[in-house]
N, C-alpha and C positions, 0 to 999 in steps of 0.2 A: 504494500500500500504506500509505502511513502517514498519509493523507486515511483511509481507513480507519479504523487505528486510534486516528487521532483524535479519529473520529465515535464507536466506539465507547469510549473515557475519558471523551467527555463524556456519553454516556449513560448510564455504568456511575455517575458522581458524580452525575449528576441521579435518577436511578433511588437511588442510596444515601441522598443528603442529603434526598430527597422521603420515603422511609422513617422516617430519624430523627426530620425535623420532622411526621411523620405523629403519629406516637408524642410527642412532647415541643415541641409548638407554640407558641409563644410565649405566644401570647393564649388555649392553648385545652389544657394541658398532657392530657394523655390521653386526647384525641379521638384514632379512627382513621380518621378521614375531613375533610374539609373541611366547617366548617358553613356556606357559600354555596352554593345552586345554581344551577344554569344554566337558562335559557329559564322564565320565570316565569310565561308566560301573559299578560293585558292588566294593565297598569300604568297606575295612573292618576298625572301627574304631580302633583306641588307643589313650592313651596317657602316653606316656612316651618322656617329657620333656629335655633336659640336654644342656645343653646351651656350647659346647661343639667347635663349628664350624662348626657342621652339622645341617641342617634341621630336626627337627624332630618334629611326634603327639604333640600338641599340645604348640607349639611355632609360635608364629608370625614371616613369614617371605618378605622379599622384594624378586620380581619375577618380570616379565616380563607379564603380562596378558592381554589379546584379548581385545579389545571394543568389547560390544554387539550388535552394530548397523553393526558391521564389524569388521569380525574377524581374517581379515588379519594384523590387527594394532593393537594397544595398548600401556600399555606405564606400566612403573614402579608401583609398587603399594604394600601394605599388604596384605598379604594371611593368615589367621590361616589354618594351615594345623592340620586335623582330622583323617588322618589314611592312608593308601597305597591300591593302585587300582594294584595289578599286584606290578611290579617292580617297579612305579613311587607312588609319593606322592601324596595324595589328600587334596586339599585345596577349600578353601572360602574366594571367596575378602572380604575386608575393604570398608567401606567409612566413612567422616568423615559427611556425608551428611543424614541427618534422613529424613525420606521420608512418613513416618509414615503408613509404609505399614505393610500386614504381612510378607513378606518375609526378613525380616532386625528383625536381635536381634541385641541386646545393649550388648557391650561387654568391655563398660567404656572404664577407657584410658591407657596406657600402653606406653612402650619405643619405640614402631615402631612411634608414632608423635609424635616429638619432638616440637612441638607446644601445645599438651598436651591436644587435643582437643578427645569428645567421640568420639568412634567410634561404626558400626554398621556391620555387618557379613550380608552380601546377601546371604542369604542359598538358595534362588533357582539356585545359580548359585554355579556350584559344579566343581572344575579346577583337571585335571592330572597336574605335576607339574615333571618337571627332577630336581632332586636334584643336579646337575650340575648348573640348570640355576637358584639357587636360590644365591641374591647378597649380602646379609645378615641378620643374625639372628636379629630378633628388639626386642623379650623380649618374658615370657615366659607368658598363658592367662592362667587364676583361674582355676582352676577344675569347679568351679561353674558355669564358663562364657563360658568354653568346652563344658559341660556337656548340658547349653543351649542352644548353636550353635549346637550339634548335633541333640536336639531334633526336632531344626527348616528344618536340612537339611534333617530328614528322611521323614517330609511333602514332600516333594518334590523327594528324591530320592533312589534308593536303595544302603542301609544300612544296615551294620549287627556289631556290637562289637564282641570281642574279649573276 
């Protein structure tokens, strides 16, 4: 019983605080949706860097991105962006949360947490991304750490370099 009601507290707070930050997002104050989507279609890779004030292949950036459980919500988060689908960016969340799955590479740590903490690329989850809705550049990732973030997203998606 109280496995229960602990499943549901923590869904009642993720379902509330998913509402709040729906309405009042950090980077995107009076959106009611996440401006990342999901499955973008073919991406062509790159990376060309430049830390510059624009988003670009393969820099870390902060974005607005979907929950998986529901994908009308979400909240702030790190995205490495891996190359353009179309007109928009394509990218791959962060977490700082290792799950010790296949679909999570290690991508160490970098200026997007400023807690300093590693971080981990979910390549099965592959985001379009408006370069409009990206809230700031957090730092630029290795060639080394790109290069295996792409290999992990092509298990998973279609993918072609440049």
């Amino acid at each position: 019983m109280s496995s229960a009601i602990g499943r549901f507290g923590a869904s009642l707070r993720r379902a509330l605080s998913g509402r709040m930050m729906s309405r009042t997002g950090p980077s995107n104050p009076g959106l009611a949706s996440p401006t990342a989507r999901r499955e973008p279609g073919r991406v062509t890779i790159e990376y060309s860097p430049d830390m510059d004030g624009d988003a670009d292949p393969g820099e870390v950036v902060w974005t607005w991105v979907p929950y998986e459980d529901d994908p009308s919500q979400g909240k702030d988060r790190p995205v490495v962006i891996i190359g353009r689908a179309g007109g928009a960016l394509a990218g791959v969340p962060l977490t700082s949360k290792n799950h010790h799955r296949g679909d999570e590479v290690a991508v160490g740590t970098g200026g997007w947490d400023r807690s300093g903490r590693p971080s981990f690329a979910k390549v099965d989850q592959l985001l379009t991304i408006d370069a409009k809705a990206v809230r700031r550049e957090g730092s630029v990732l290795s060639r080394s750490h790109f290069d295996d973030v792409v290999a992990g997203v092509a298990r998973y998606h279609d993918v072609r370099g440049r």
